[in-house]
N, C-alpha and C positions, 0 to 999 in steps of 0.2 A: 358156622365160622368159615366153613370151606367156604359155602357159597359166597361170602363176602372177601375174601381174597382173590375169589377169581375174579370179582366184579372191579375188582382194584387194578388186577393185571391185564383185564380186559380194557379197563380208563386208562392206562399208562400205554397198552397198546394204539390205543386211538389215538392217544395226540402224540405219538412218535411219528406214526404215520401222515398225520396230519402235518405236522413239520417237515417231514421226507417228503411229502407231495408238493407242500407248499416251495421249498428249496427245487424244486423239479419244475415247478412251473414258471419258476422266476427266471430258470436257466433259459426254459423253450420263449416266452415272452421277452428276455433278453434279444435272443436270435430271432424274432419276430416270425415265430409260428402259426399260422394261419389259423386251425381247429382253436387255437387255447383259448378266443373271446368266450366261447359260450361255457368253457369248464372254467375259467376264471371266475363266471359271474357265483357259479355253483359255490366255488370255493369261498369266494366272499361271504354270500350268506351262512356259509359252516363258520366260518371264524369271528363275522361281528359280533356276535354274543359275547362267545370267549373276551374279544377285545373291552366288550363291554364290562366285562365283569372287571378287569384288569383294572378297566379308566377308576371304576368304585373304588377298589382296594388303594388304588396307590393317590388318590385327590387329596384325601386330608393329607396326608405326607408332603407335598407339594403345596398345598396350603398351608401348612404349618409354618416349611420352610421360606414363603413367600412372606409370612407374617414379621418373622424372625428379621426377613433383608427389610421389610415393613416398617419395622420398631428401627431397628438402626435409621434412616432415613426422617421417619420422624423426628428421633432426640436431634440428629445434625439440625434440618429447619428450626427445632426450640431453641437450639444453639446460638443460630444465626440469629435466631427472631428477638434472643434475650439480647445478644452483643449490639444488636442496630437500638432495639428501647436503651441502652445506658449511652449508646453514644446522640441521641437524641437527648436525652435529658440531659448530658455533658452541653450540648448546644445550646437548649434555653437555658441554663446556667452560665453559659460565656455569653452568652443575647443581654441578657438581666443586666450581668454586670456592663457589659461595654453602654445600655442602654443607663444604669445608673454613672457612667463617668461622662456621658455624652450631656447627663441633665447638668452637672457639675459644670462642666465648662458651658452650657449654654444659659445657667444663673450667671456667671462672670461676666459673661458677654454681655446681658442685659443692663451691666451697669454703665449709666452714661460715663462715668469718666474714663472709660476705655478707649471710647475713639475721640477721647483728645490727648490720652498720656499712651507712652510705647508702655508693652508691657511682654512678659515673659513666661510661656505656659510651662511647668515644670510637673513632671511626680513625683508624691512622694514615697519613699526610697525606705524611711526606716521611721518610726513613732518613739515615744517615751523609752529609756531603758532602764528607767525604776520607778520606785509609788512615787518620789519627790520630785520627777524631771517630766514635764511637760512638752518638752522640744519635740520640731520634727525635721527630717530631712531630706532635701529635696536634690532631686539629680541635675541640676542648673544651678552654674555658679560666674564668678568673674568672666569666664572667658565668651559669658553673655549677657553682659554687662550686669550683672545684678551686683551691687554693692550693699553695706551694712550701712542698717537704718529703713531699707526702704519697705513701705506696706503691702502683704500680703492679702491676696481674699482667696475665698474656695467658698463650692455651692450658693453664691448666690452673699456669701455675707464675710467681714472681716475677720482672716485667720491669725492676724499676728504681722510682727515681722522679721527683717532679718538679723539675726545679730552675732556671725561670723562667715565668711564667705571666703571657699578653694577654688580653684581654677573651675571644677568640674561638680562641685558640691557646694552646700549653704544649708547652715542650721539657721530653724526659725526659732522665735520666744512668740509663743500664742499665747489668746487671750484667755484661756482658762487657765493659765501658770499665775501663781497666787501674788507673784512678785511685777505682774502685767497690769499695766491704768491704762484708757483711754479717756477724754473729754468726747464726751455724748451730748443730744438736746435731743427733743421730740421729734419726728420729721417734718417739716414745716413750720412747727413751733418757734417758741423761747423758751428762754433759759437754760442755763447749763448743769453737769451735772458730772461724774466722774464714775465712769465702769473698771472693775475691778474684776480679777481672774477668784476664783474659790476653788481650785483643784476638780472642779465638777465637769464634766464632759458635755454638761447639756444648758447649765446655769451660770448663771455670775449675777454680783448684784450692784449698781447703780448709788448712787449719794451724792449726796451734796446739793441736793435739788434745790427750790428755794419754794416757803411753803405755798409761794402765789403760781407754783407754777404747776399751769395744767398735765399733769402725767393720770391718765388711767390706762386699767386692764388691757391689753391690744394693741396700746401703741406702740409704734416703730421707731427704736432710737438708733439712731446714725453717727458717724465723727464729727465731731462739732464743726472741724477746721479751724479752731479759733489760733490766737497768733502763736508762735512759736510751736504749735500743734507738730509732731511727729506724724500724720497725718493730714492726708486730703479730707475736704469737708466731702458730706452726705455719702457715708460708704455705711451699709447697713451692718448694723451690730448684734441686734436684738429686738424680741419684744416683748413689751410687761407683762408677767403674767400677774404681778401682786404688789399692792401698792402701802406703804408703812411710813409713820413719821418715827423718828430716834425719839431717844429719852426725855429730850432737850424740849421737842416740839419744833422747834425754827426749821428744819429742815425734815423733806424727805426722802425715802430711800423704795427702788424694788428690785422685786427679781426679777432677773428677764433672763429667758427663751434665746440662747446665742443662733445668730443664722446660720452660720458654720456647721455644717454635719461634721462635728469632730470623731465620731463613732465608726466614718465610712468615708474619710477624705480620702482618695484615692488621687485629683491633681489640684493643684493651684496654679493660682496666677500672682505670680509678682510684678508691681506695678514700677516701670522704671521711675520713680518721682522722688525727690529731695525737695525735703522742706526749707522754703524761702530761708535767708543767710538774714 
């Protein structure tokens, strides 16, 4: 037991010394003492060890804490990286839509009678405000000439029209409101026929055909324009999806397919046009 206490106080005397010589030599190397090159070099190889054993003890400690500022920096970048993926998908969901209002108005465009009647691009502002009201409203009113009466279209096919109008607003009556008829024919065809609203957002159903007249599955029926029509001729309405005679026989009847995306109107065009006196 003795002998290992002395061997204790004999280690603790060594590196007291060794720290009092090293303080010593840093003084005379301060003041650029000549001899101290070659005992510097001595002193170096006494103490790499030591130092080296020091770097071992205390590395994981320092990597541990390096790990710790590690992990903070990574969660920030996940951070960053979640906030930039939501607002990229915010983007193609403003892309989508503005790309579905762009289709919208570029079916309206495509109808010839645009560039020969003026017309007025409006949005719509508010839809139905119960199971029985089909109306919708749009942010364009008198004080851009839109007047009551006149014909509406959106995406590409006839929405209805107008039927009261504010300075800066106008309700429309569309063609899926049960109490809405237009005169329809085939496109190109003959014969006439009368479309009717069913409360359905995607359907209506056609009558009055005559039984000679060609209507099948696909066809495209348009506003007839016939006289007194509330309505410009060939504005697209619908198309067949199914073809029926009444009770009667004399007459046919179908469904059609409204062109209107009533589901996703998002603008219209009201057409400035009054039917002939």
């Amino acid at each position: 037991m003795t002998s290992v206490r002395g061997s204790r106080r004999r280690t603790r005397l060594t590196l007291l010394l060794l720290i009092l010589l090293s303080i010593t030599l840093l003084t005379l190397d301060g003041r650029d003492f000549g001899p101290l090159s070659a005992v510097r070099s001595g002193v170096s190889a006494v103490l790499t060890p030591i130092g080296g054993a020091l770097e071992s003890v205390t590395r994981p400690v320092r990597d541990l804490l390096s790990g710790f500022g590690g992990a903070d920096e990574l969660r920030t970048e996940n951070e960053q990286l979640r906030q930039r993926v939501e607002e990229l998908e915010q983007g193609e969901a403003d892309a989508a839509r503005a790309r579905s209002e762009l289709d919208q108005l570029a079916a309206d465009l495509n109808l010839d009678l645009l560039t020969s009647v003026d017309s007025v691009v409006a949005r719509v502002v508010a839809g139905p405000v119960g199971n029985f009201d089909d109306g919708l409203q749009i942010d364009r009113g008198s004080d851009a000439g839109i007047a009551v009466g006149m014909p509406v279209v959106g995406g590409g096919g006839l929405v209805g029209r107008v039927v009261s109008v504010a300075p800066n607003r106008s309700t429309l009556q569309v063609v899926t409101d049960p109490g809405f008829s237009v005169g329809v024919r085939v496109a190109g065809g003959t014969g006439l026929g009368v479309l009717s609203g069913q409360g359905d957002r995607s359907e209506a159903v056609a009558r009055s055909f005559d039984r000679s007249t060609s209507l099948t599955e696909g066809d495209l029926l348009v506003t007839s324009g016939a006289a007194r029509s509330l309505f410009p001729p060939d504005l697209a309405v619908g198309r067949v999806v199914s073809v029926s005679g009444d009770t009667v026989g004399l007459e046919r009847e179908a469904a059609v397919e409204l062109s209107a995306p009533f589901n996703d109107l998002r603008y219209v065009t009201v057409l400035l046009w009054e039917p002939p006196q």
